[in-house]
RODO-2510 file (C-alpha; in nm, 4 decimals, decimal comma):
residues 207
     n   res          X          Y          Z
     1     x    13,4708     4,4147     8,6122
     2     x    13,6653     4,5609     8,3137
     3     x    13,6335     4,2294     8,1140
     4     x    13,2516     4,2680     8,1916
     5     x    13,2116     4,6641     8,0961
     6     x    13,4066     4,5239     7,7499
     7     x    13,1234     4,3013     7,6846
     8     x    12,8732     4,5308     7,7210
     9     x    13,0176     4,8272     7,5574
    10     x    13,0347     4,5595     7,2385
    11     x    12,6849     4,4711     7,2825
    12     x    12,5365     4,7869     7,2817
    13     x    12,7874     4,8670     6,9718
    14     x    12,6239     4,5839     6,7641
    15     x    12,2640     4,6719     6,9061
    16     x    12,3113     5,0020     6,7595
    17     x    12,4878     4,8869     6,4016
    18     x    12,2023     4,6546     6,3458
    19     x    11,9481     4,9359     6,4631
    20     x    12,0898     5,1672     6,2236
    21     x    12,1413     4,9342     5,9279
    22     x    11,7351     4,8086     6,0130
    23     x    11,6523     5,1911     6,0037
    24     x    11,8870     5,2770     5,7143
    25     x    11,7218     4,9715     5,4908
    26     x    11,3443     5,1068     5,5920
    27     x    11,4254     5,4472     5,4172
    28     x    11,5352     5,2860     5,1309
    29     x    11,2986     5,0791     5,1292
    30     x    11,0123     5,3728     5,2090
    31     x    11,1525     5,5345     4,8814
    32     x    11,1988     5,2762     4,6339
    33     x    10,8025     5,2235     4,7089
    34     x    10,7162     5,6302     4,6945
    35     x    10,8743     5,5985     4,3625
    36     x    10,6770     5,2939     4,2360
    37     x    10,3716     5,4353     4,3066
    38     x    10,5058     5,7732     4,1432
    39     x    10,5595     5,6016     3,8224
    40     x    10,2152     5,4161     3,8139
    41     x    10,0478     5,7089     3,8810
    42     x    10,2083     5,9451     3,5990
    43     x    10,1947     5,6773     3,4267
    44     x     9,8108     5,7169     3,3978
    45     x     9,8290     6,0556     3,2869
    46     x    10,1396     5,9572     2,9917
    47     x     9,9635     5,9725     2,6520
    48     x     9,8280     5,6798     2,4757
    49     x     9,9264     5,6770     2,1545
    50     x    10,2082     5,8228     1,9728
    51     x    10,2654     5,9760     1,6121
    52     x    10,6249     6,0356     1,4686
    53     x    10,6901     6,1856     1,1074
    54     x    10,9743     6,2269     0,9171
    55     x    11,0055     6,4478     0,5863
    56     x    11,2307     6,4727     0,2817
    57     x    11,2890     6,6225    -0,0645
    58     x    11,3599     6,3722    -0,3313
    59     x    11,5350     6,4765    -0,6462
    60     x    11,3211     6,2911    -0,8479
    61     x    10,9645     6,2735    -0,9646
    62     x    10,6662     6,1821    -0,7659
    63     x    10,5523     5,8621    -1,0180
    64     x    10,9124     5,7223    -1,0126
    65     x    10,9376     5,7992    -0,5960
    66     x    10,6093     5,6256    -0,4954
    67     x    10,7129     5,3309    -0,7703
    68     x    11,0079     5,2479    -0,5382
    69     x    10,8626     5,2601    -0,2156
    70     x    10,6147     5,0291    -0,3327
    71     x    10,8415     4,7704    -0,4539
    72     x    10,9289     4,5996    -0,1442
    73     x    11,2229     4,3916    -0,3464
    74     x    11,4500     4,7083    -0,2657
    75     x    11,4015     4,7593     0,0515
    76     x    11,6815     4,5984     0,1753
    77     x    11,9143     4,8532    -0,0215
    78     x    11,7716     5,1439     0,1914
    79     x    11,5598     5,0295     0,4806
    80     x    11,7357     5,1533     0,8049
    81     x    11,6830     4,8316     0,9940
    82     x    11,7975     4,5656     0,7819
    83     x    12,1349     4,8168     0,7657
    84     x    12,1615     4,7201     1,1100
    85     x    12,0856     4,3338     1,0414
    86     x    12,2100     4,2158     0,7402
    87     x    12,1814     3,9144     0,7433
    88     x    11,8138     3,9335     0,7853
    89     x    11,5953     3,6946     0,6139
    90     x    11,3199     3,8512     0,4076
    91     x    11,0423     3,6998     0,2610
    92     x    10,8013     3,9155    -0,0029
    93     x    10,4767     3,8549    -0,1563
    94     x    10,3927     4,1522    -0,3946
    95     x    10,0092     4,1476    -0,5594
    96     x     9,9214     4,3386    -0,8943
    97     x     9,7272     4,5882    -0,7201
    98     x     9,9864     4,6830    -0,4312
    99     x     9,6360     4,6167    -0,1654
   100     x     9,7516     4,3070     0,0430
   101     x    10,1728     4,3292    -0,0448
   102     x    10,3613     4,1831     0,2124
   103     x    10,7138     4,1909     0,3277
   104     x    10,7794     3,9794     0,5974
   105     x    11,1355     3,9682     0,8117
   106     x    11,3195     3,7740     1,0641
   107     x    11,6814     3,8836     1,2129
   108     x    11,8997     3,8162     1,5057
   109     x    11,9471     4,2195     1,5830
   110     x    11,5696     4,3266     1,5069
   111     x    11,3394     4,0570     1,5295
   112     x    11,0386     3,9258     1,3505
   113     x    10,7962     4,1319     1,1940
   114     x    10,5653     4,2249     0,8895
   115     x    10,3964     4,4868     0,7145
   116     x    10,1163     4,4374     0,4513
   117     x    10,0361     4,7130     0,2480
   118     x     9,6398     4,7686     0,3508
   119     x     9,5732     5,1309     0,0965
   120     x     9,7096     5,2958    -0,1670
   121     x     9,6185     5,6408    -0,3689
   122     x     9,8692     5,5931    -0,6540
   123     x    10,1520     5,8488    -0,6823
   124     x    10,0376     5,9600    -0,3743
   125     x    10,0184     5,7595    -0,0642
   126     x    10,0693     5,4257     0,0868
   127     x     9,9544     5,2834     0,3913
   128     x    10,0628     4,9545     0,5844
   129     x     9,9853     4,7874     0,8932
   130     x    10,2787     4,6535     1,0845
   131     x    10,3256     4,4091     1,3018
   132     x    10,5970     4,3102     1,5366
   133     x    10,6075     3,8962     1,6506
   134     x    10,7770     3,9205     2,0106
   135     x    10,6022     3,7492     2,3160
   136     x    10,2910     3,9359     2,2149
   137     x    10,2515     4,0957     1,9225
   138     x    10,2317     4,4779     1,8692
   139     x    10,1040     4,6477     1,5755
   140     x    10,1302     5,0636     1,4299
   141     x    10,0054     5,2509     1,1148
   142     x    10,2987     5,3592     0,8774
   143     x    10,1729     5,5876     0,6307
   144     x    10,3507     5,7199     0,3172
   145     x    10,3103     6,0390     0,1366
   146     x    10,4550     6,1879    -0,1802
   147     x    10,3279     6,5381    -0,2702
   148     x    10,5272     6,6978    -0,5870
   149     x    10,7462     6,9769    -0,5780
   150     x    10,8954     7,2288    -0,8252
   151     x    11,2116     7,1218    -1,0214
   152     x    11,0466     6,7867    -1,0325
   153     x    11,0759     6,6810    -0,7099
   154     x    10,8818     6,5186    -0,4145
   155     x    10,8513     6,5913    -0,0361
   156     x    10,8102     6,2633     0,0918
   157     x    10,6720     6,1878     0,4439
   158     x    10,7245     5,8419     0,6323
   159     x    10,5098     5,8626     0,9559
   160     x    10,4444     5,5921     1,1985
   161     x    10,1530     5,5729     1,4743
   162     x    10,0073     5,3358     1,6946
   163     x     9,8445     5,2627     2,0485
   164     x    10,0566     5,1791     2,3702
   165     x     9,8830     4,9333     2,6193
   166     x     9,9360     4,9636     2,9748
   167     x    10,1631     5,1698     3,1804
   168     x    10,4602     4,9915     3,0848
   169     x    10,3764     5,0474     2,7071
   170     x    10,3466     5,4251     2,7991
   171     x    10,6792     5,4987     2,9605
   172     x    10,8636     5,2586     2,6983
   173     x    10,6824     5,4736     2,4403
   174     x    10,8613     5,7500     2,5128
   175     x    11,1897     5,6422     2,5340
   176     x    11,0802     5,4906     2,2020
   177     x    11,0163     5,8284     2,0262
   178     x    11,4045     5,9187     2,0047
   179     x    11,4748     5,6171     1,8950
   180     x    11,2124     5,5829     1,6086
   181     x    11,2626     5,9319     1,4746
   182     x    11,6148     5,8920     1,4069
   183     x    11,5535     5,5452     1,2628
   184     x    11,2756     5,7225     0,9848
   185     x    11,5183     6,0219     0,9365
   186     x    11,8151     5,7454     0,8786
   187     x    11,5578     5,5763     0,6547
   188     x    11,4615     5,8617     0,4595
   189     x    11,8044     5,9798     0,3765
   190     x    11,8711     5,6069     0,2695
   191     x    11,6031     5,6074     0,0229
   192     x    11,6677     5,9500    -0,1154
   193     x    12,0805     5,8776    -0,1650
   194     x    11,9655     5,5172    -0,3564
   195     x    11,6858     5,6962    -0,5691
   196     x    11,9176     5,9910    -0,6480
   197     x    12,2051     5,7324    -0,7176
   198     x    11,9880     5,5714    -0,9826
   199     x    12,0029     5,7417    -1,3410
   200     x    11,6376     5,9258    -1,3597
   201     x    11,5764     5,7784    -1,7614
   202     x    11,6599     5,4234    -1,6201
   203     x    11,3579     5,5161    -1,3353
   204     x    11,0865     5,6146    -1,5966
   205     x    11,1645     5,3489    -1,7766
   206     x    11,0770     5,0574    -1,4718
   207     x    10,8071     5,3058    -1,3513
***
C-alpha cells in the first residue's frame, strides 16, 4: 500500500513539473510574439530616411580645401574607414571635370563599395552617390560643402542621406546614426589635421 501511495505521489509530481514547464514555455512564448508584433508595428511609424551632418573649421582656404577633397588619390591619408582597413584595395578613376570621378574600394573590415562624384559647384560643393556591394546593394547622397570664413578659413560640412527599405532597414537605421556620426566627425578631424599638416604655399601651389 505504501509502495503504491510512492508511485502515485511521483506521478502526480512529474504531472505537475511537466504542467508547469508546458505553462511556463507558453508565457514565454506569448511574449516573445507580443514583442514581434511590437517591433513590426513601430516599426511602421520609424522614419524613412535619415540625414546626418558633420561640421568643421579648416585652417586653410576654401580653393585649396575643396581641391583636396576632390582629389580622391588622398583619401586614404584621412578617410576614417580605410583607417580602420588598411589594407584596403582602392581603385580611382579621376575625369578633368570632377562630374563622373570614381573611387572604388574593397576591404576585409568594411566591404565593397563606391562613390562617383555626380555634381560639383567649384570651391563650393561636391556631391556623390554611394554605393555599398553587400547581398543587395544600398546606396546614400554624401554632400560636401565649403563656405569661407574669416582668417582665411573654411567651415566645411560632410553630410550623408539616404532611404531605408523595409522595417528591418528602419530599426538598423537607427542604430546606424551613432555609428555614422562619429565616423564623419572622425573623418573630418582627419582631413583637417592632414590639410593643416601640409605647408599652406605648397597647397596654392597644387591648387
Amino acid at each position: 500500500m505504501w509502495q503504491l501511495s510512492q508511485r502515485i505521489i511521483t506521478f502526480d509530481n512529474e504531472t505537475f513539473l511537466n504542467f508547469f514547464v508546458m505553462k511556463f514555455l507558453k508565457k514565454i512564448g506569448l511574449i516573445i510574439l507580443v514583442i514581434i508584433v511590437l517591433l513590426i508595428i513601430v516599426g511602421f511609424f520609424l522614419p524613412g530616411q535619415y540625414k546626418i551632418k558633420e561640421a568643421i573649421e579648416i585652417d586653410r582656404s576654401q580653393e585649396i580645401v575643396y581641391f583636396h577633397a576632390m582629389n580622391f588619390k588622398e583619401r586614404e591619408k584621412w578617410d576614417p574607414w580605410i583607417e580602420k582597413d588598411p589594407d584596403t584595395k582602392s581603385r580611382i578613376n579621376m575625369t578633368q571635370s570632377g562630374v563622373g570621378t570614381t573611387w572604388q574600394w574593397e576591404g576585409e573590415k568594411i566591404g565593397a563599395g563606391k562613390i562617383t562624384v555626380q555634381k560639383i559647384v567649384v570651391n563650393e560643393q561636391i556631391v556623390s552617390k554611394l554605393q555599398f556591394f553587400m547581398s543587395d546593394t544600398t546606396e546614400a547622397r554624401v554632400e560636401w560643402n565649403f563656405k569661407p570664413r574669416k582668417e582665411n578659413k573654411t567651415l566645411v560640412t560632410w553630410e550623408v542621406s539616404g532611404e531605408l527599405q523595409g522595417i528591418a532597414e528602419k530599426w538598423a537605421g537607427i542604430f546606424m546614426k551613432g555609428s555614422l556620426t562619429n565616423s564623419l566627425d572622425k573623418g573630418l578631424q582627419n582631413f583637417k589635421k592632414y590639410l593643416e599638416s601640409i605647408p599652406e604655399a605648397y597647397s596654392e601651389q597644387e591648387s
